[in-house]
Biopython code that builds the backbone (N, CA, C, O; Angstrom):
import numpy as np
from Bio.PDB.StructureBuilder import StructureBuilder

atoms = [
    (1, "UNK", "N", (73.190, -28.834, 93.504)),
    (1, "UNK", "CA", (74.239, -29.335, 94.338)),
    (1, "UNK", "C", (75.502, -29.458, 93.486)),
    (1, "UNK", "O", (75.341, -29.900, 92.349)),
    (2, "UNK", "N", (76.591, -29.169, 93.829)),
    (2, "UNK", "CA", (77.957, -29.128, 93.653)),
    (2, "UNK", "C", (78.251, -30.314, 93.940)),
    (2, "UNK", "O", (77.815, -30.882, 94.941)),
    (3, "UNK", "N", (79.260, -30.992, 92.848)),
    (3, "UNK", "CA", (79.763, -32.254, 93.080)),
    (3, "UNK", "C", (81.158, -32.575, 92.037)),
    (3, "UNK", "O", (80.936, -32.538, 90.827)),
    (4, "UNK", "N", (82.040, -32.769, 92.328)),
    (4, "UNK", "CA", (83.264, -32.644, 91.584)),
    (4, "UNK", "C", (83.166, -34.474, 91.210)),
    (4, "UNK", "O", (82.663, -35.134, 92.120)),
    (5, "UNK", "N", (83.570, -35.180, 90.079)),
    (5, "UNK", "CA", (82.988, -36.392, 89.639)),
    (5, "UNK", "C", (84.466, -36.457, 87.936)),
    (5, "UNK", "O", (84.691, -36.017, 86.809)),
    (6, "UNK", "N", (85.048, -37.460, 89.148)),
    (6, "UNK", "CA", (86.761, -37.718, 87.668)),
    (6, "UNK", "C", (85.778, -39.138, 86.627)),
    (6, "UNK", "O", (85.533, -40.256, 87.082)),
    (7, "UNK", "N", (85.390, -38.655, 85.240)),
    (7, "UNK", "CA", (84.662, -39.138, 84.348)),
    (7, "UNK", "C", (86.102, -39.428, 83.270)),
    (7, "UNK", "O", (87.004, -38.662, 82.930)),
    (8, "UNK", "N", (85.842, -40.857, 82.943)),
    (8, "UNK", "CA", (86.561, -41.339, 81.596)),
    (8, "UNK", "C", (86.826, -40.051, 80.571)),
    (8, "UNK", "O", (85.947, -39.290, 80.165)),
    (9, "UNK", "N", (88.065, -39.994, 80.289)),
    (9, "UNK", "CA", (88.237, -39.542, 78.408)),
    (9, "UNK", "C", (87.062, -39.023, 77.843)),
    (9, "UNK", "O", (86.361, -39.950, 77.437)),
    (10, "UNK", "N", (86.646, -38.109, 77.684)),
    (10, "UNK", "CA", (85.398, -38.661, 76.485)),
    (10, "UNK", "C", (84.540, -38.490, 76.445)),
    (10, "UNK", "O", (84.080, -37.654, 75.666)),
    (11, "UNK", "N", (83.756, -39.252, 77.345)),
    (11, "UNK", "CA", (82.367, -39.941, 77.873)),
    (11, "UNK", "C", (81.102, -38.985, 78.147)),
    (11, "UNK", "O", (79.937, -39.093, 77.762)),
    (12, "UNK", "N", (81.696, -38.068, 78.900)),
    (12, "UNK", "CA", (80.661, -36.772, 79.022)),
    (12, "UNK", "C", (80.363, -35.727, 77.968)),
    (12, "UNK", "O", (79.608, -34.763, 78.101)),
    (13, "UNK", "N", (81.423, -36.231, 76.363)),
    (13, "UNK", "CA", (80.957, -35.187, 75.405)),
    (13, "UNK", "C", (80.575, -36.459, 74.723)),
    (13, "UNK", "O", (79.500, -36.280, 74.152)),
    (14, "UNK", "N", (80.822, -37.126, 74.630)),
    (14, "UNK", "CA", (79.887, -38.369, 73.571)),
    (14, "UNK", "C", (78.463, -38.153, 74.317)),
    (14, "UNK", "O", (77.530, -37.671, 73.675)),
    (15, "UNK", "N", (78.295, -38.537, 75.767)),
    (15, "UNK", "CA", (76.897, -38.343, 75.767)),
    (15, "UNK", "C", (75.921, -37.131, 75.709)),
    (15, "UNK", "O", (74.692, -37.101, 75.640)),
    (16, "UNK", "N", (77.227, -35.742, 75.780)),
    (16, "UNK", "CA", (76.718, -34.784, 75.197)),
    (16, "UNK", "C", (75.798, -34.767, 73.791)),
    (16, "UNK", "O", (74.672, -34.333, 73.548)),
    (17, "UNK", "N", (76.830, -35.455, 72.974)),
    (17, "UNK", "CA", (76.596, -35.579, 71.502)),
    (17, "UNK", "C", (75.149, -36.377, 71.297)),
    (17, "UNK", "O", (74.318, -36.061, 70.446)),
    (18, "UNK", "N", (75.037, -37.271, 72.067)),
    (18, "UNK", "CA", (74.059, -38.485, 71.788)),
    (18, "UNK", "C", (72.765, -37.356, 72.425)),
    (18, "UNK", "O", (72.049, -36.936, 71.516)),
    (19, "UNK", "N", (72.504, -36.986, 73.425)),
    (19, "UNK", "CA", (71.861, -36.611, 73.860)),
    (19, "UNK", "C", (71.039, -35.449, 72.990)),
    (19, "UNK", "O", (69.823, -35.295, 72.875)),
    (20, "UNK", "N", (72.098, -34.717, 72.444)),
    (20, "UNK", "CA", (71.726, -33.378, 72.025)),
    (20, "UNK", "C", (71.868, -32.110, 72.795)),
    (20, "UNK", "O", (71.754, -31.009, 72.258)),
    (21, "UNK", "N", (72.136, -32.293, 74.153)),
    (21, "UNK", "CA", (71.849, -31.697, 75.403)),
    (21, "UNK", "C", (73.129, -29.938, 75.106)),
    (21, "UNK", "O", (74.284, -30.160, 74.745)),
    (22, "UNK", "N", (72.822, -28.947, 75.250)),
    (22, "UNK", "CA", (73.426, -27.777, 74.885)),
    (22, "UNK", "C", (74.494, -27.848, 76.581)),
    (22, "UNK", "O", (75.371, -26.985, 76.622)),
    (23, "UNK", "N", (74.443, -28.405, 77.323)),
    (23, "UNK", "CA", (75.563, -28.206, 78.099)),
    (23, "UNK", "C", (75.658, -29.623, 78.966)),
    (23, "UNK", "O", (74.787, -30.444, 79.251)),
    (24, "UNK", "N", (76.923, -29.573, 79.234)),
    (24, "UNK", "CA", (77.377, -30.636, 79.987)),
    (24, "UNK", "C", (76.417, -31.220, 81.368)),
    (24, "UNK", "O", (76.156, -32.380, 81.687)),
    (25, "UNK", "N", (76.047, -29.984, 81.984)),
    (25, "UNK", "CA", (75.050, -30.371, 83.252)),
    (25, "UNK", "C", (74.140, -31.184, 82.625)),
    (25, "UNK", "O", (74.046, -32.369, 82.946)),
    (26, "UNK", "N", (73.127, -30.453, 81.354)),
    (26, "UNK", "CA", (72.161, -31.172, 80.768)),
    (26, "UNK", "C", (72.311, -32.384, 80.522)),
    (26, "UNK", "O", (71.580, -33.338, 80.788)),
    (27, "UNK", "N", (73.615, -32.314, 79.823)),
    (27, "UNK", "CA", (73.781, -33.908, 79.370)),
    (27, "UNK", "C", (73.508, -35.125, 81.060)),
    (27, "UNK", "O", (72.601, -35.831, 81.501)),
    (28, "UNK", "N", (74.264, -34.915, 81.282)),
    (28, "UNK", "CA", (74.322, -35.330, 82.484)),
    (28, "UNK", "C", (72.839, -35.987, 82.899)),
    (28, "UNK", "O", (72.471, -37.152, 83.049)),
    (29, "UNK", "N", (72.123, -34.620, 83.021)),
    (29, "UNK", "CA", (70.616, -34.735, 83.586)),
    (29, "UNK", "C", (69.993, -35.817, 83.354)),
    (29, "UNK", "O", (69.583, -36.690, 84.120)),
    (30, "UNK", "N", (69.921, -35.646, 81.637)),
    (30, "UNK", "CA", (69.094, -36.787, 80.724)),
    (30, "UNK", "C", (69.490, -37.728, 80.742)),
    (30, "UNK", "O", (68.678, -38.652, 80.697)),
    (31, "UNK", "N", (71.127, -38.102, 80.828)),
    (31, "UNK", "CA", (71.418, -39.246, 81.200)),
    (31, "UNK", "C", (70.910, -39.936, 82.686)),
    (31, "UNK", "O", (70.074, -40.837, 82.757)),
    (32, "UNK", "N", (71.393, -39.499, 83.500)),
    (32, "UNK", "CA", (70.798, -39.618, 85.068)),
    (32, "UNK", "C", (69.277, -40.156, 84.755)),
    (32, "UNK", "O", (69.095, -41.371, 84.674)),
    (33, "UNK", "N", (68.183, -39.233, 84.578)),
    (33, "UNK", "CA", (66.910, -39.599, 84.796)),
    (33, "UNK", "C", (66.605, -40.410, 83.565)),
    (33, "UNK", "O", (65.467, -40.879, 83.595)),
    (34, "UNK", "N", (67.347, -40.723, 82.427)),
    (34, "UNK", "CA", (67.037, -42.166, 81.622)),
    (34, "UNK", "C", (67.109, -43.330, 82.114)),
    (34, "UNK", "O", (66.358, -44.296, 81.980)),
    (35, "UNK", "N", (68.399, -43.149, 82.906)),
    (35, "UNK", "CA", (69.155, -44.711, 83.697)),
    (35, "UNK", "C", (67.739, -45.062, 84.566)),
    (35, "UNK", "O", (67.074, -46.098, 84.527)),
    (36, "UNK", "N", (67.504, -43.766, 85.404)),
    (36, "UNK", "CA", (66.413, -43.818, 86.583)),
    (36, "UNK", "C", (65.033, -44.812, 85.654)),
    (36, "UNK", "O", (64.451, -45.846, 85.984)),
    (37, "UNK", "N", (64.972, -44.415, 85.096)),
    (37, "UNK", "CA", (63.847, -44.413, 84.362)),
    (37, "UNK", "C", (63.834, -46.002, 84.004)),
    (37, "UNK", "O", (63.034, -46.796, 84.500)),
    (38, "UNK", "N", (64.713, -46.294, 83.187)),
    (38, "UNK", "CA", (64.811, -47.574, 82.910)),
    (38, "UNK", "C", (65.088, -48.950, 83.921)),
    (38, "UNK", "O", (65.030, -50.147, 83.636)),
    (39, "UNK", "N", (65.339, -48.415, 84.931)),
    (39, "UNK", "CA", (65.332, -49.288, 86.518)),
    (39, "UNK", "C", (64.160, -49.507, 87.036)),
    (39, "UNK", "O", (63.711, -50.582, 87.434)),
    (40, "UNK", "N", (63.616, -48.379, 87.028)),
    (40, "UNK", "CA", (62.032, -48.274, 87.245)),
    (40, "UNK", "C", (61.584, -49.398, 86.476)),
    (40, "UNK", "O", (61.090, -50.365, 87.055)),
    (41, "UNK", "N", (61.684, -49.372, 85.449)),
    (41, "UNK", "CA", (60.635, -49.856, 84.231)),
    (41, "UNK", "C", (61.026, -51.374, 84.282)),
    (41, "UNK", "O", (60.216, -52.232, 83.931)),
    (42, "UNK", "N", (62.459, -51.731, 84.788)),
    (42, "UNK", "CA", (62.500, -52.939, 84.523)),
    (42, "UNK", "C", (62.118, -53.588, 85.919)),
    (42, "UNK", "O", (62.089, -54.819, 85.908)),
    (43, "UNK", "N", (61.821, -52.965, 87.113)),
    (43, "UNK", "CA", (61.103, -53.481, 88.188)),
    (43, "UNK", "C", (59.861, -53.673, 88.266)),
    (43, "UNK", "O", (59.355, -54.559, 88.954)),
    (44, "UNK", "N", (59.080, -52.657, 87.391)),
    (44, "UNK", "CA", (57.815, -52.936, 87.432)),
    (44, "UNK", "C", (57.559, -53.705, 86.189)),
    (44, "UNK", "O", (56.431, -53.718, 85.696)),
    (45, "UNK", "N", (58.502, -54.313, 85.687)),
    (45, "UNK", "CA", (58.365, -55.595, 84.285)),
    (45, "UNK", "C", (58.361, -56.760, 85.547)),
    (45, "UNK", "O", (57.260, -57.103, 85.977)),
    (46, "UNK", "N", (59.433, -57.282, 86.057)),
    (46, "UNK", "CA", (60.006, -57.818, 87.087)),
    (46, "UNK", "C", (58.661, -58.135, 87.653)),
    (46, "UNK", "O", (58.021, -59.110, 87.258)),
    (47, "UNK", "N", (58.322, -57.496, 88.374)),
    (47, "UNK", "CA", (57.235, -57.422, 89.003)),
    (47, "UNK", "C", (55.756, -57.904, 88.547)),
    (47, "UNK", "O", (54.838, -58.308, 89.262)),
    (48, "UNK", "N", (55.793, -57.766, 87.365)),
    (48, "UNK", "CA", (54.560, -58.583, 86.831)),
    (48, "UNK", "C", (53.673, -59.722, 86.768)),
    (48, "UNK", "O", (52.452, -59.877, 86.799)),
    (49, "UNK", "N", (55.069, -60.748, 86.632)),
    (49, "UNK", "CA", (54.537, -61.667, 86.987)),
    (49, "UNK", "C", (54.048, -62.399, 88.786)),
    (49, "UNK", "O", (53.506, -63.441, 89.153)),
    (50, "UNK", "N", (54.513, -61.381, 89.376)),
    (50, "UNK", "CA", (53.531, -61.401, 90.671)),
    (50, "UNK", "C", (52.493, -60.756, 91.260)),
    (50, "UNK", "O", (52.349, -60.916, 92.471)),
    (51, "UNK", "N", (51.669, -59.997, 90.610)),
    (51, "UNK", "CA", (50.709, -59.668, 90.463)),
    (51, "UNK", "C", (49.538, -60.647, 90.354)),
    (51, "UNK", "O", (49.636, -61.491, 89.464)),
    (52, "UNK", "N", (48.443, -60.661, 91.127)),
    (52, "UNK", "CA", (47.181, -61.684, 90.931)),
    (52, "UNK", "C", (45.926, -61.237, 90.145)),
    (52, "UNK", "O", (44.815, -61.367, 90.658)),
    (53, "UNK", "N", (46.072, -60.747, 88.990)),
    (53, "UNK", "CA", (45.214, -59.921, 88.142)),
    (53, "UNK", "C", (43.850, -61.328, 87.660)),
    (53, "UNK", "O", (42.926, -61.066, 86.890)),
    (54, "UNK", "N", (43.960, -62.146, 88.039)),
    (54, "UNK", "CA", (42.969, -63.262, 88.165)),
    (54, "UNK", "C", (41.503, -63.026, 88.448)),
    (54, "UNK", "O", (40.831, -64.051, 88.561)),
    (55, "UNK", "N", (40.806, -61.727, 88.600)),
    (55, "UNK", "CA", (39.420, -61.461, 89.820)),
    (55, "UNK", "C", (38.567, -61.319, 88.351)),
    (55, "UNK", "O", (38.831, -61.046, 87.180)),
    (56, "UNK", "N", (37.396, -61.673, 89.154)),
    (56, "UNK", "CA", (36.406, -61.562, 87.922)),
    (56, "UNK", "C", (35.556, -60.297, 88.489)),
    (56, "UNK", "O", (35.939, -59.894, 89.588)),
    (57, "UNK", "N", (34.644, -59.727, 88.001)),
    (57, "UNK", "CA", (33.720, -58.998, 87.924)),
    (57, "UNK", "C", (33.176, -58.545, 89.438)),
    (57, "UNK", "O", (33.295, -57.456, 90.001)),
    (58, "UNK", "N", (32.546, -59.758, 89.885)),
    (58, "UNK", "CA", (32.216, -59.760, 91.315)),
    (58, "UNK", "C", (33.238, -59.700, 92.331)),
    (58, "UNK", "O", (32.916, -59.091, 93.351)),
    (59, "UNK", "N", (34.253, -60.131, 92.290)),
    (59, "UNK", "CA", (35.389, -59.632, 92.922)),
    (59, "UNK", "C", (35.609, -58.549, 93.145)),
    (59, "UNK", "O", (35.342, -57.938, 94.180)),
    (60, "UNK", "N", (36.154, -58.144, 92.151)),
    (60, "UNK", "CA", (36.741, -56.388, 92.355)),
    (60, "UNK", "C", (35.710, -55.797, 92.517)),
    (60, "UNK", "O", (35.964, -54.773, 93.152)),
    (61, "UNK", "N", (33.958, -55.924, 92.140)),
    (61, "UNK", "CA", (32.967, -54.797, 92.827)),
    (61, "UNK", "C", (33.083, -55.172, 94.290)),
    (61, "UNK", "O", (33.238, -54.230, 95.067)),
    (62, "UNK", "N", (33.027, -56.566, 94.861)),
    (62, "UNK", "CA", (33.080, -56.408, 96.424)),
    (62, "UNK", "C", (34.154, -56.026, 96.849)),
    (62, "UNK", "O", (34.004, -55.409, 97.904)),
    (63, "UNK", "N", (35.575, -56.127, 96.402)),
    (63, "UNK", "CA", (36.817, -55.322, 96.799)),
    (63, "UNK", "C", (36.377, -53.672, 96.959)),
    (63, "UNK", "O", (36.857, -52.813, 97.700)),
    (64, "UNK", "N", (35.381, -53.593, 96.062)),
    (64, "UNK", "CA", (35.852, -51.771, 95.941)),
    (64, "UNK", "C", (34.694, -51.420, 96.816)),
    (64, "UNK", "O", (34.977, -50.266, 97.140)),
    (65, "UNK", "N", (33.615, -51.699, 97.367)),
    (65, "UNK", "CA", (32.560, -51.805, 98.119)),
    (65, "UNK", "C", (33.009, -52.075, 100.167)),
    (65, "UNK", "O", (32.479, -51.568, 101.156)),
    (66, "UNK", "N", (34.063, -52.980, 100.054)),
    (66, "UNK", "CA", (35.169, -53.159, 101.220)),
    (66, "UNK", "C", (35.674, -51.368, 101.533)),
    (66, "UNK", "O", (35.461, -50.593, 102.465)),
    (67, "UNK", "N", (36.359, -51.269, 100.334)),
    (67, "UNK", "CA", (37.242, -49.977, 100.414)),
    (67, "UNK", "C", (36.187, -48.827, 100.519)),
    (67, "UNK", "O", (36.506, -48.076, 101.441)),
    (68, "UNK", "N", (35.112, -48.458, 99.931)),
    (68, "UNK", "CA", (34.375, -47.634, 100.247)),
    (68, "UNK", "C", (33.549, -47.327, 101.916)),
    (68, "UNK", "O", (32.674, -46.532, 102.258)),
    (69, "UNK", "N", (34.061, -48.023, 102.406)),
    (69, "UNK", "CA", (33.520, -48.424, 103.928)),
    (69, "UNK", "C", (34.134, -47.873, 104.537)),
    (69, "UNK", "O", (33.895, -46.786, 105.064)),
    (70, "UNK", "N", (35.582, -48.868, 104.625)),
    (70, "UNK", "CA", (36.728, -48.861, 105.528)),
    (70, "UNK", "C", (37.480, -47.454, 104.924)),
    (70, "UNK", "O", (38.534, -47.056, 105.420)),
]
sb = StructureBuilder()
sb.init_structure("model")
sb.init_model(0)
sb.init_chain("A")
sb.init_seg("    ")
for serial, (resi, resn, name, xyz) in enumerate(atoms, 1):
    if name == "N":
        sb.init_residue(resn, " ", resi, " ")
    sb.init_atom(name, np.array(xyz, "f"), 0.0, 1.0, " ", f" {name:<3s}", serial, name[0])
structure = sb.get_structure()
């Protein structure tokens, strides 16, 4: 996809540079799916502590015994 995008001074050859990336699209890319990446990661941090990872043994075999049914 085509997208015309007015970027700071700079910014798109520094993260060229940082990246390593041999062209501007690239750079771009790796930047894009790092950001992605790290949103992700900090939701499913986020998210942790609501999780009920509490079940003992007999639990999760009758949980998975439920699911094998249904």
């Amino acid at each position: 996809m085509r997208t015309t995008v007015d970027l700071p001074e700079g910014l798109l050859d520094e993260v060229q540079a940082v990246t390593r990336a041999s062209t501007r699209r690239e750079a771009l890319v790796i930047a894009l799916e790092d950001y992605l990446r790290r949103q992700k990661l900090r939701a499913v941090i986020s998210a942790a502590g609501d999780l009920d990872l509490d079940m003992d043994v007999r639990a999760l075999r009758s949980a998975d015994r439920r699911r094998s049914r249904g």
